[in-house]
PLY file of the C-alpha trace (Angstrom):
ply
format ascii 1.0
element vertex 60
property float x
property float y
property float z
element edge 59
property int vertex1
property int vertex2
end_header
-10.75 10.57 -0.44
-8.57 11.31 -3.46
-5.26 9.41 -2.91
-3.83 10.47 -6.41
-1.48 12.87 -4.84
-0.58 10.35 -2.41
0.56 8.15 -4.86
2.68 10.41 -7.07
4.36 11.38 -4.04
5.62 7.88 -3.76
6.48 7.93 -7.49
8.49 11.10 -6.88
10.50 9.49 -4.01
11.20 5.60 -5.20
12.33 4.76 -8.34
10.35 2.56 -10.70
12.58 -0.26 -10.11
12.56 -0.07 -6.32
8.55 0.32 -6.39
8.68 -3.09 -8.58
10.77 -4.66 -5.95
9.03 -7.66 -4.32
9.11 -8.18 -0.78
7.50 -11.35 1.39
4.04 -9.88 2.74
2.01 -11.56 5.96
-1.11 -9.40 6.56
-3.16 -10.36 9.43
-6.55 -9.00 10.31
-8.29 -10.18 14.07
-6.18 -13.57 13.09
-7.55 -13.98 9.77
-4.43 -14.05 6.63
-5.64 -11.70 4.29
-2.53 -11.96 2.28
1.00 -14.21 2.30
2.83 -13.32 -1.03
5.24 -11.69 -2.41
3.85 -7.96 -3.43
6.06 -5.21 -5.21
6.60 -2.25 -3.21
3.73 0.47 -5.32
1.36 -1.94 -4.59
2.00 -2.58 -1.30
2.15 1.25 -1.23
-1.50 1.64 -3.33
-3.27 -0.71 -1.19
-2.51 1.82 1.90
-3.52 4.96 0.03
-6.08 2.98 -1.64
-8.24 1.09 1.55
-6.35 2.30 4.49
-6.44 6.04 4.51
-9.67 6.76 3.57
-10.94 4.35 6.43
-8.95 6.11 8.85
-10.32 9.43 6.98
-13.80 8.16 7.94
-13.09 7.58 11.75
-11.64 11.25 12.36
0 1
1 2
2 3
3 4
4 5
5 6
6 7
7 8
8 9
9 10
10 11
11 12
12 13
13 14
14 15
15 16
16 17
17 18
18 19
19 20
20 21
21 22
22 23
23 24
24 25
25 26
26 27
27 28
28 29
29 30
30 31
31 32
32 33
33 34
34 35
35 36
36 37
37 38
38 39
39 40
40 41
41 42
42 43
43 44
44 45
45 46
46 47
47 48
48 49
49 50
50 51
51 52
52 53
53 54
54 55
55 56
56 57
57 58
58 59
């Protein structure tokens, strides 16, 4: 799946200083930490158009 579009939708609505903004991230998976860090907001926002909607593509 092609999230390019995706992604320059986000561009089109946040600013390149809010998408740099770092926020505190916990991501949990079945209990496991995959990730506790600070991430900016595009690549919080590219990791979901990135991994998580084509896996969710896949299941429909």
């Amino acid at each position: 799946m092609d999230t390019t579009p995706l992604r320059h939708a986000y561009a089109a609505v946040l600013s390149e200083a809010e998408l740099a903004t770092t926020v505190p991230v916990l991501l949990l998976s079945n209990g496991a930490c995959l990730v506790d860090q600070p991430l900016s907001l595009g690549d919080i926002l590219a990791g979901l158009a990135d991994v998580e909607l084509p896996g969710h593509a896949k299941q429909l």
